[in-house]
mmCIF file of the C-alpha atoms, coordinates in Angstrom:
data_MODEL
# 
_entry.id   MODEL 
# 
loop_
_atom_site.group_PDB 
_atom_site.id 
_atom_site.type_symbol 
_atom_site.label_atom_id 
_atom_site.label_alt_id 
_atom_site.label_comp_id 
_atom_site.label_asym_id 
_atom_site.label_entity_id 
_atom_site.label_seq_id 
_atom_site.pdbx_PDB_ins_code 
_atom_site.Cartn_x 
_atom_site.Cartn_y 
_atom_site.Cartn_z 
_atom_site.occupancy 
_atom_site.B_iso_or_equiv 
_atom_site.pdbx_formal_charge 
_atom_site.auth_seq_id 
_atom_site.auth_comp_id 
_atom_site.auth_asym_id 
_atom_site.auth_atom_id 
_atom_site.pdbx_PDB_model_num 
ATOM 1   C CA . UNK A 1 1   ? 0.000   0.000  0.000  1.00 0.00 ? 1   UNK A CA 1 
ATOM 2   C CA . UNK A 1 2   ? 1.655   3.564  -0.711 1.00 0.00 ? 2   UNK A CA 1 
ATOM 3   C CA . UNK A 1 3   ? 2.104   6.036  2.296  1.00 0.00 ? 3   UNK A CA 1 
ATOM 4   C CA . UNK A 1 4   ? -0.424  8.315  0.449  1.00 0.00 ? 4   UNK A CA 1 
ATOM 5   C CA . UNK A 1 5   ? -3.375  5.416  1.100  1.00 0.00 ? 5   UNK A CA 1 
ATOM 6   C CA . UNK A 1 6   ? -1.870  5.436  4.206  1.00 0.00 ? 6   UNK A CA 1 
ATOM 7   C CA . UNK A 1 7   ? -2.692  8.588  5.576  1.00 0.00 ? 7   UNK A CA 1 
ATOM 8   C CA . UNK A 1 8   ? -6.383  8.534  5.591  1.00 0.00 ? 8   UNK A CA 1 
ATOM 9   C CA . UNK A 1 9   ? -6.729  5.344  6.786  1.00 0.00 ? 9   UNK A CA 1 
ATOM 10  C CA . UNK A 1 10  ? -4.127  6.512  9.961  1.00 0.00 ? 10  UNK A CA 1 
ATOM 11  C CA . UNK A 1 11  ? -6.582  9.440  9.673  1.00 0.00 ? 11  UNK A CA 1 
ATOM 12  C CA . UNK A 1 12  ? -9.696  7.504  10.037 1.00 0.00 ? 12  UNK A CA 1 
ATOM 13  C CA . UNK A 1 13  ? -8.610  5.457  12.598 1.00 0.00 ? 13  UNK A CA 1 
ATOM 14  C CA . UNK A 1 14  ? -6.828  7.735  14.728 1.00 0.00 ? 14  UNK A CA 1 
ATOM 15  C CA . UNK A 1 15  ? -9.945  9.727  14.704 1.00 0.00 ? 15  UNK A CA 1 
ATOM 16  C CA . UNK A 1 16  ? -12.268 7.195  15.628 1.00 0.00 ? 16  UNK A CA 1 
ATOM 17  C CA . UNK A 1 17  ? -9.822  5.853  18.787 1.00 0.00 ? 17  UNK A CA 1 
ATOM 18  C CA . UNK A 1 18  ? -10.079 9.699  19.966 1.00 0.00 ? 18  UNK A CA 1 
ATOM 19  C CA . UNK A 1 19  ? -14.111 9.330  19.654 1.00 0.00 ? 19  UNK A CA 1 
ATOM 20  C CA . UNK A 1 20  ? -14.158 6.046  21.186 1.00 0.00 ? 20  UNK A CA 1 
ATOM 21  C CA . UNK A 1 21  ? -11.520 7.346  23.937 1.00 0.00 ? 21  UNK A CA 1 
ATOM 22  C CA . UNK A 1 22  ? -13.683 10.448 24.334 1.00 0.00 ? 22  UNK A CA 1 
ATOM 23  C CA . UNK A 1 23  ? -16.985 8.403  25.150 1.00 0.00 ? 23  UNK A CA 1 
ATOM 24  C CA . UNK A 1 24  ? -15.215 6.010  27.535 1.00 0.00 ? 24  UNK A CA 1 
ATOM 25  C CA . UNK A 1 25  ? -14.366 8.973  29.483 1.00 0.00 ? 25  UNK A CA 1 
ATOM 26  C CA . UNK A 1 26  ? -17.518 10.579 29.143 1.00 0.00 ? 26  UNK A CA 1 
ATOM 27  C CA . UNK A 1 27  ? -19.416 7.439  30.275 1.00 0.00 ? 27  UNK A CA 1 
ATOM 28  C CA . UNK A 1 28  ? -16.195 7.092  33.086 1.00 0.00 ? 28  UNK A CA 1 
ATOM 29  C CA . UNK A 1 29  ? -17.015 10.661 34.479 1.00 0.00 ? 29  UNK A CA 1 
ATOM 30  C CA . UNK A 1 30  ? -20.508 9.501  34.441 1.00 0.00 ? 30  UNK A CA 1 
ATOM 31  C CA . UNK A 1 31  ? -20.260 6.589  36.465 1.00 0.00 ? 31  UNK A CA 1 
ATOM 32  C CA . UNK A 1 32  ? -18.127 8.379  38.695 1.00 0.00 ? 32  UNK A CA 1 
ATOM 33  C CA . UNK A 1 33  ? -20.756 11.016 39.426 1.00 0.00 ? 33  UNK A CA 1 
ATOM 34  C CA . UNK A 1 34  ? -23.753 8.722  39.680 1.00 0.00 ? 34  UNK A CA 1 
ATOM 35  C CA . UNK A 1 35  ? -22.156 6.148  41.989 1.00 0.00 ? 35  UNK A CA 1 
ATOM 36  C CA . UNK A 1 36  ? -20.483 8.670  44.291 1.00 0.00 ? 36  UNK A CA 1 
ATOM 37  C CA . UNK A 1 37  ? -23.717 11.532 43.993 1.00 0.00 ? 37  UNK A CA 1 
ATOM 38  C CA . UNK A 1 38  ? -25.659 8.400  45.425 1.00 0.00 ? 38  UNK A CA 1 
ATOM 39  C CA . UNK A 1 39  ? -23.048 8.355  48.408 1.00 0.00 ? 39  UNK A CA 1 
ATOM 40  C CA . UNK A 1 40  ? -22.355 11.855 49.043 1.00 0.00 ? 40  UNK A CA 1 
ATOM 41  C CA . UNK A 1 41  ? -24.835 14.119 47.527 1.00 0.00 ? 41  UNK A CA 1 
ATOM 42  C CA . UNK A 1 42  ? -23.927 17.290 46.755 1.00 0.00 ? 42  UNK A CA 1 
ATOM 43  C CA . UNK A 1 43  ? -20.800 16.469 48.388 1.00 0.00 ? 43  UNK A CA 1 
ATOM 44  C CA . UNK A 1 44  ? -19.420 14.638 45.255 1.00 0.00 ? 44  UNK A CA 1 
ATOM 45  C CA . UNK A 1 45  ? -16.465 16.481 44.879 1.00 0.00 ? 45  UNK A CA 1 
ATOM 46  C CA . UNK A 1 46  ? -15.237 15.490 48.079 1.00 0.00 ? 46  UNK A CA 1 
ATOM 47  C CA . UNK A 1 47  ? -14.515 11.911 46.238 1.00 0.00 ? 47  UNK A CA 1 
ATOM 48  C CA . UNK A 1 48  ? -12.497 13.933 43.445 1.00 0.00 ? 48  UNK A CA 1 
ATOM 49  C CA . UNK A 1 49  ? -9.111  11.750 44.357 1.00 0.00 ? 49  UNK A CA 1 
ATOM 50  C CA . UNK A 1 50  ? -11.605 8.636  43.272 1.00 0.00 ? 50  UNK A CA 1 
ATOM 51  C CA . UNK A 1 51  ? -12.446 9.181  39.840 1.00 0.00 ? 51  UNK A CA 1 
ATOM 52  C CA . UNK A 1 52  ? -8.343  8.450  39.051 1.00 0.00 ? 52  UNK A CA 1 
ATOM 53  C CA . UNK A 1 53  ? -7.359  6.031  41.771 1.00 0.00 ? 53  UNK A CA 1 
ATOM 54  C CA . UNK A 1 54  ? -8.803  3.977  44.133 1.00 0.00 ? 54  UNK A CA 1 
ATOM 55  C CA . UNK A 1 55  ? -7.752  5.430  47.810 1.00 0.00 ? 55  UNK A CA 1 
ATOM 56  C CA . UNK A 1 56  ? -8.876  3.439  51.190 1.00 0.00 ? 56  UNK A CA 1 
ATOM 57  C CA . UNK A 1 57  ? -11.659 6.037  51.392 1.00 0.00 ? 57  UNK A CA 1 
ATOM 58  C CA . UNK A 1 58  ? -12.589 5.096  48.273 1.00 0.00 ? 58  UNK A CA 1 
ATOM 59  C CA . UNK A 1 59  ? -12.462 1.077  49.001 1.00 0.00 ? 59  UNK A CA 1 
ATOM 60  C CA . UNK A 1 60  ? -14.894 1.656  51.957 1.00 0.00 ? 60  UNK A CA 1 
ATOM 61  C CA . UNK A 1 61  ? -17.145 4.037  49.851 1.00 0.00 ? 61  UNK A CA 1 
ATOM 62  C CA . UNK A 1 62  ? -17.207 1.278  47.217 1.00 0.00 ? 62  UNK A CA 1 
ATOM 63  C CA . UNK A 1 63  ? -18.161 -1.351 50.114 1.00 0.00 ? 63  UNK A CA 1 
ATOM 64  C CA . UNK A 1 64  ? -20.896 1.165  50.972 1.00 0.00 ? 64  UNK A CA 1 
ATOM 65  C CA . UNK A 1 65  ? -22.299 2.476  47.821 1.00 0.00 ? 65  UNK A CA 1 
ATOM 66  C CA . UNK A 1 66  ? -21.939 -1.787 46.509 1.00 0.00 ? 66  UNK A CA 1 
ATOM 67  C CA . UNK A 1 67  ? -24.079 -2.756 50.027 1.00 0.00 ? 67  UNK A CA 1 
ATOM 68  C CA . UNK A 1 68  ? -26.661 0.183  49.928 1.00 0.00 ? 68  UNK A CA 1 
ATOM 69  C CA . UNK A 1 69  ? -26.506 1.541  46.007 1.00 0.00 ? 69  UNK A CA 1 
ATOM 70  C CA . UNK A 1 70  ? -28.075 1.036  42.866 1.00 0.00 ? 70  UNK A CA 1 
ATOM 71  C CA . UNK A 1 71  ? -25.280 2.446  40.955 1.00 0.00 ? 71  UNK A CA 1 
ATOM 72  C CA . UNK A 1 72  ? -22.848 -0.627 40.123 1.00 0.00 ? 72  UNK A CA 1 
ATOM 73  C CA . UNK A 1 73  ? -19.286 -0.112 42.100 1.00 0.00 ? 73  UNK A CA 1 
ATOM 74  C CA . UNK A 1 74  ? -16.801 2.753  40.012 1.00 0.00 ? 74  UNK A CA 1 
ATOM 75  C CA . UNK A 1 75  ? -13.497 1.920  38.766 1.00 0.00 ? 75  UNK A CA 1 
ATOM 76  C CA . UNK A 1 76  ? -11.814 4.131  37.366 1.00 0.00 ? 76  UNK A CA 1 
ATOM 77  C CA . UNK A 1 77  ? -9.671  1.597  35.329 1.00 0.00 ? 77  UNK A CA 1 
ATOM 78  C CA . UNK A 1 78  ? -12.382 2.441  32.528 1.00 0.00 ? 78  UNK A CA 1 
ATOM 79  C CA . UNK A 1 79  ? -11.109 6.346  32.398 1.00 0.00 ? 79  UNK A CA 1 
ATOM 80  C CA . UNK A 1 80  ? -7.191  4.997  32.477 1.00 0.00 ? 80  UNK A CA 1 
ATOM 81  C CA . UNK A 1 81  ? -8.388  2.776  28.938 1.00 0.00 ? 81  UNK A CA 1 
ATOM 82  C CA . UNK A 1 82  ? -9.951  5.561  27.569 1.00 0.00 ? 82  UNK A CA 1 
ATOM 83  C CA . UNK A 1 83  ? -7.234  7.799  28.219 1.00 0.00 ? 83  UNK A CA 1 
ATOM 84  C CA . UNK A 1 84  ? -4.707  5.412  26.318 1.00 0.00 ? 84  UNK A CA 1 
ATOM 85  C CA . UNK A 1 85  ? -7.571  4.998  23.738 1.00 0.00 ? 85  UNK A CA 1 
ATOM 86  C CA . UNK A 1 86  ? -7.283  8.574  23.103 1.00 0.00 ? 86  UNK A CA 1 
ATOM 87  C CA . UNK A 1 87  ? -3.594  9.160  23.431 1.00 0.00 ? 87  UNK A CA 1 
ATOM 88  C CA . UNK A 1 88  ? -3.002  6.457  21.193 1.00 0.00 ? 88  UNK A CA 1 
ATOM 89  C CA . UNK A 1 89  ? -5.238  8.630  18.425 1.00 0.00 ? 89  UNK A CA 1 
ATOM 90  C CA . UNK A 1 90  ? -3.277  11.310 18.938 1.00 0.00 ? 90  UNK A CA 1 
ATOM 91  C CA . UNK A 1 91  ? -0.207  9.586  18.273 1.00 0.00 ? 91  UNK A CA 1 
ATOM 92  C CA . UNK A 1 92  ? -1.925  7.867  14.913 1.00 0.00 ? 92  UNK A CA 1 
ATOM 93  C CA . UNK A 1 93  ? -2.928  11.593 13.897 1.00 0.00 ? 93  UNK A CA 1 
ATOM 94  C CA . UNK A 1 94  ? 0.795   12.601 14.427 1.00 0.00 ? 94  UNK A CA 1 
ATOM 95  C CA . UNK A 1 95  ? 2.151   9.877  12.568 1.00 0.00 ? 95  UNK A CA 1 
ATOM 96  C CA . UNK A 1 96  ? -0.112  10.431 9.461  1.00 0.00 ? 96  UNK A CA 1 
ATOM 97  C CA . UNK A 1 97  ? 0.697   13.872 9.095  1.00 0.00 ? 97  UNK A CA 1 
ATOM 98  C CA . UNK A 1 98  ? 4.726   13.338 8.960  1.00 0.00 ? 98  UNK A CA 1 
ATOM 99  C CA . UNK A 1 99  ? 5.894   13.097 5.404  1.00 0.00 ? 99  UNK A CA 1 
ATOM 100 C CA . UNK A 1 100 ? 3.925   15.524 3.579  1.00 0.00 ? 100 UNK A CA 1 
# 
């Protein structure tokens, strides 16, 4: 295949991983604020530290909201994929524009 088919197919596909990336962490910051709103009420923010790692505050919150919520337990493993997800389209959409 020549580099100039290349480039829109690197094109293509690094934009759709920065979509897909970009819903994943839409949906992760969703599930973050559902699960701990259910916990904390208006007092979300206060489980800020949660939505990139899991903390021992955040274990026993999990235990809690898990026991007592509707919301299924947050992980924030999902925003870490969707990160990569994205950073990997960025680096395809570098890589198809060098050589022009």
């Amino acid at each position: 295949m020549a580099k100039t088919q290349r480039r829109p197919i690197l094109s293509i596909l690094a934009k759709a991983l920065l979509a897909l990336g970009g819903v994943g962490f839409t949906g992760a910051t969703a599930w973050w604020y559902m699960f701990f709103e259910q916990l904390l009420g208006q007092s979300v923010k206060e489980a800020s530290e949660c939505f990139y790692r899991t903390t021992m505050s955040c274990e026993v919150g999990n235990f809690v909201g898990t026991t007592f919520g509707e919301v299924p337990t947050y992980s924030p493993t999902v925003m870490w994929i969707s990160v990569g997800v994205m950073g990997a389209g960025v680096l395809l959409l570098g890589a198809g524009g060098r050589g022009r």
